[in-house]
Every structure is written in C-alpha cells, then in structure tokens.
N, C-alpha and C positions, 0 to 999 in steps of 0.2 A: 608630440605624438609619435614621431618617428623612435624615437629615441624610446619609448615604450614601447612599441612596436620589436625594435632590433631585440630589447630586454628579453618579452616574449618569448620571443622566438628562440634567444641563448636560453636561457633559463631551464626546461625539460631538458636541452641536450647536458646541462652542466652538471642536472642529477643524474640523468642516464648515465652516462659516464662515470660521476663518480663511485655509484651502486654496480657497476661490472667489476670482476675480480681482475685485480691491478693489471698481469698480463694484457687481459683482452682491452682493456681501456688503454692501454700504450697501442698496441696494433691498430686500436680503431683511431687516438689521435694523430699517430704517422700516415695514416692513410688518408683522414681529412688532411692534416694538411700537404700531401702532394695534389690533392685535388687543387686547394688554393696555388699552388706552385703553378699548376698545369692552367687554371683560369685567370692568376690576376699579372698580367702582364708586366704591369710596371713594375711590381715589385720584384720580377727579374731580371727587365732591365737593370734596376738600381742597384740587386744584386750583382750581378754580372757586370756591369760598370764598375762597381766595387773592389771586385777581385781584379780585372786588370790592374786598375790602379794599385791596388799593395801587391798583386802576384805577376808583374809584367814576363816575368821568364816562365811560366805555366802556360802549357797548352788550354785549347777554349775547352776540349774533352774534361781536363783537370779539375778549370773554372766549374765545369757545369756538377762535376762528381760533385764536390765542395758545397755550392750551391742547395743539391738538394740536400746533401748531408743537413746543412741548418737547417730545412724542411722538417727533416725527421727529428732533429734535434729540440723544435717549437712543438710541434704532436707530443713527444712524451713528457717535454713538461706539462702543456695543456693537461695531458691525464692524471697528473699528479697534483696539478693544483684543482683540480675536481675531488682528489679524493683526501684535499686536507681536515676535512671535519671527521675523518675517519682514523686519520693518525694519532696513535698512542705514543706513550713512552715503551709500552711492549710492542709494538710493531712498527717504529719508524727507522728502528735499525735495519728493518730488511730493505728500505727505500735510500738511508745517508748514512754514511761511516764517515767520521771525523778524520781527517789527517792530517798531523801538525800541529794539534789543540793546545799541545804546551805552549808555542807559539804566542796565543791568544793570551793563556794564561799568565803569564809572564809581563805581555804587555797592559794587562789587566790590572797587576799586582803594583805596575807603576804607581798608581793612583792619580793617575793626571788625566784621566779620559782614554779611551782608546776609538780611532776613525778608521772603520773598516770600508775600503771600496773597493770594488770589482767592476765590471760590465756587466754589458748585458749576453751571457758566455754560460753555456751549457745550463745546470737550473739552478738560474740565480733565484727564482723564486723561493727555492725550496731554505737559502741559506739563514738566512734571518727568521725564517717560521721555526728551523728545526733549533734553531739556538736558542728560539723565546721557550720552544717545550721544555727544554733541561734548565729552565729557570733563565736564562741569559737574555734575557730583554735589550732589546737599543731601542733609539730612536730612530725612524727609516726616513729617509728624506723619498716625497712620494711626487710626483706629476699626476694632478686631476685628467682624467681619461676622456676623450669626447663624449662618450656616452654616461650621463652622470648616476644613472642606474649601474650599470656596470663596475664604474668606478666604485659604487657605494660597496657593492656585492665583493669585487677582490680588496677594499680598503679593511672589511670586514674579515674576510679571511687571510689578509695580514698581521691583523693585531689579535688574532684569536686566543692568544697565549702570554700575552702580554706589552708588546709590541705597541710603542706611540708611534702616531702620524707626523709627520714635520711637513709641511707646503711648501714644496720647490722653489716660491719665490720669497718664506721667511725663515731659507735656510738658517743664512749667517747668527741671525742671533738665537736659531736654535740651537745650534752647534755651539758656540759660545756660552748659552748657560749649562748645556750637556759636558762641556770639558771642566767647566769648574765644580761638578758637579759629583768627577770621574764617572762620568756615565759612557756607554758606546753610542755612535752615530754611526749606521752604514748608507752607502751613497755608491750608487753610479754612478762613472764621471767620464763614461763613452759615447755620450750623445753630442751631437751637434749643436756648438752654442754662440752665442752672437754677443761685440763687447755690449758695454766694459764687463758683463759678469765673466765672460769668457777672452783667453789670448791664444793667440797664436804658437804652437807648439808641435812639431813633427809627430806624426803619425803613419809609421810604415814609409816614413821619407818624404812626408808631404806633409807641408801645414796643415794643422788642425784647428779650429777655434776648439779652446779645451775650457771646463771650467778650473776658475783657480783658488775657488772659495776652500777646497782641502786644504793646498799650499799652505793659505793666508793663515787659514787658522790654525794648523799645524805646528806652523814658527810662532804666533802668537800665545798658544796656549800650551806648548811644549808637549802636547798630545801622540801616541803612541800611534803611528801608523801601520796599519796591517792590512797587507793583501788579499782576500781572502775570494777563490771563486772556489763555483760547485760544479764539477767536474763530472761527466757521463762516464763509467768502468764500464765499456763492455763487457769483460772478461768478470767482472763480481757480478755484473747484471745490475749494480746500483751505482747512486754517485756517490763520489768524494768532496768532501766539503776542504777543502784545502786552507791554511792560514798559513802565509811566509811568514819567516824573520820579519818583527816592525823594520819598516825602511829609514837605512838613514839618512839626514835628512842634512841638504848641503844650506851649512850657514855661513855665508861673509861678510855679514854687517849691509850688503845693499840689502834693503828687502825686494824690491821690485826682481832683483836678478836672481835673489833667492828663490821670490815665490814661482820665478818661469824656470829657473833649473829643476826645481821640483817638481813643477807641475809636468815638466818631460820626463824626469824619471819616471812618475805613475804611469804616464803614457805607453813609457817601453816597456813596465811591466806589462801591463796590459797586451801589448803588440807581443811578446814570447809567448805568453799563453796561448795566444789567438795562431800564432807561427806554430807553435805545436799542437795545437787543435783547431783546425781552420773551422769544420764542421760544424761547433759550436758556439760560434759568434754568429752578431747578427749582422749581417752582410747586408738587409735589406734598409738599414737606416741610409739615410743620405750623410756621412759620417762628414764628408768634406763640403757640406754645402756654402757656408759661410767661407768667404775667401778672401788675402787681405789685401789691403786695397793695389787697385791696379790690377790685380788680376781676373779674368775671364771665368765666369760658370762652369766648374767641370761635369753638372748633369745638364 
C-alpha cells in the first residue's frame, strides 16, 4: 500500500514536469531538489562525510559548494528523464551532443562485444536512452528500485527505444552471452559492493569494495572497454555524452591480479572525472561503506 501510495503521489508531478518547456522543468527540478538538500539530513551528512574523505585539503565552505552543486546536478537530470517520451531524433540534439563517438565506433567495429561503464556522474541517465534513439541498443545492467512501481515506470522509460533489462544479480552471464554475441553492455560500477562479487580497490586513496565482474569478463571475453559519462556543458546549456579511448587492459598471465589492476584502473578513471567535475557525482551514496576486514566503519 505504501508503495502505491508514494507511486501516486510521484506520478502527476512526473507528467507535470515533463509537459513544462524544458528550461522551466530544470529550474523547477534544481529547486526541488535543494529543498531535499535542505530537509533530508543524512543524506548530507553522507554527502559531506564523503567529500572529506576524498577532498581532505578543501575547506568545509568548498565541501558544501560541491555538495549542493550534485543537488543541482540530480534536479536537472530528474527534468529530463520526465521528459524522455518527448524526445525525438529531431530534438534530442538540443538536450546531448556526442563527443568522441568515433571512439565507440571503432570499438564497436572490433566485433568482440563492447562494455561501456561510467557512474553514477552528471546524466548518466540520459547516456544509454540517447544511444538506443540513434539505433545503438546495449544491454543495461539494472538494480530493482525499493518502490516496484517506480521501478517498473523508469525500467520502461529505459528501454523505450530499444534497450534490454539485465538484473544486477544475473549480470555475469548476461554479459557473457552479450560479448559473444558482439553486442554492448553498459554498467555502473560506482556503487558500494560487498565480496566475493566485489574487491577491494582504492578510490580517491581509500579502499573501495569495487565490482569486478567488468575486469573478469573483459580479459575473458577480450571485450572492448570504453568509458563513457554524460557530462553537464554549462556553457552549450546541454550535456556531453563522452566515449574515451577503449582502455587498455593490463594482462600477465595472473588473473586474479589482472582482474584487480583493472578493476583500479576503471576506478581512477572514474575518480579524474569526478576530480574534474566534483558537482556531478553522487556524493550521497555511502561509497566506502563496506571495509576490509579489520577495519572500523567510516560512517
């Protein structure tokens, strides 16, 4: 009941929103969510726990600039993923410019599968919708939502365009029949994870439990790695969908040590991004919650 209840109550605001002309619906999502900034406590703590930990030489003024910036950063995505049933092929240029897309192409062209991961960093929403519009399908590896209505509501406006669901806990052999398949897989692998699925890996100078199912099946299936976040242009007024160089990938015959030197490399990609755009990561996840052993809870 609850859980229909919350639906409810989302649901109006998600059409309202996406029926206001795009400007106004970014103004009114940054402004909801400072309101959450300003009400929900923990998730400032968490944030601001957060940023000491990777920003120790930033002042708390800094931290806090930062802070809200991913406030504002969560608002204008929310406006945009309200208004993806309104997204054309004629008008989604004025929301995402590609950059780097030869990138992609190239690793595409390998025919070995290509694994696109990012975090969760500026709109990552937007990345895999706007690639499924120009025909470019993957598979998305997804986490069920607490609220299973909700979930059903953005699982749908995920795959609107062509886009399969993969269930965070049957990744592995999604992925495995997607590489031999040469199909794409993209996947966040910024969250907080606990073994064996996850190891230990520095993040901003500090252990991470990281997943390592990329790694594994990367060296397994000689799969084309590519970075790829969606980036906030202030200065165009829209984002950049970014694709690095596939990474290369360090092989020496261990695999175990392979799959963790790899699994740090994604990591530090990840951490430059986020060093050069603090504002657009999400600060509020408990990134370092899992800790190995011996050591103390850092929230």
């Amino acid at each position: 009941m609850r859980q229909r209840l919350e639906y409810a109550a989302a649901w109006p605001f998600i059409k309202i929103l996406g029926s206001l002309p795009r400007p106004l619906a970014r103004a009114i999502g940054i402004s909801l969510a400072w309101v959450v900034y300003l009400l929900h406590v923990r998730l400032r703590l968490v944030g601001m726990r957060n940023l000491a930990l990777a920003f120790p030489e930033k002042s708390e003024a800094e931290r806090v600039r930062i802070l809200r910036g991913e406030f504002a950063s969560l608002g204008r995505q929310l406006a945009e993923v309200c208004h993806f049933p309104k997204y054309t092929l004629e008008n989604v240029d004025q929301v995402v410019v590609y950059d780097g897309f030869e990138n992609y192409e190239r690793a595409h062209a390998r025919g070995k599968g290509v694994l696109l991961f990012a975090g969760h960093f500026g709109g990552w929403e937007l990345s895999s919708f706007v690639l499924s519009m120009h025909g470019h399908w993957m598979h998305v590896i997804m986490r069920g939502m607490d609220n299973e209505y909700l979930g059903r509501l953005i699982s749908h406006y995920r795959t609107m365009h062509g886009n399969k669901a993969v269930d965070k806990d049957d990744f592995v052999r999604g992925l495995l029949s997607a590489m031999k398949a040469g199909e794409v897989v993209g996947m966040l692998m910024d969250t907080n994870m606990t073994p064996p699925q996850g190891i230990f890996v520095d993040f901003f100078g500090i252990p991470a439990c990281t997943a390592s199912g990329l790694a594994r099946i990367a060296l397994r299936t000689d799969a084309a790695v590519v970075p790829t976040f969606t980036i906030w242009d202030a200065e165009l007024g829209k984002y950049r969908l970014r694709f690095d160089p596939a990474v290369e990938l360090v092989r020496t015959g261990d695999l175990e040590a392979d799959i963790k030197a790899n699994t740090q490399k994604f990591n530090l990609i990840i951490e430059d991004y986020v060093r050069k755009y603090p504002e657009q990561w999400l600060w509020v996840h408990r990134r370092w919650k899992t800790r190995p052993p011996g050591e103390g809870p850092l929230y």
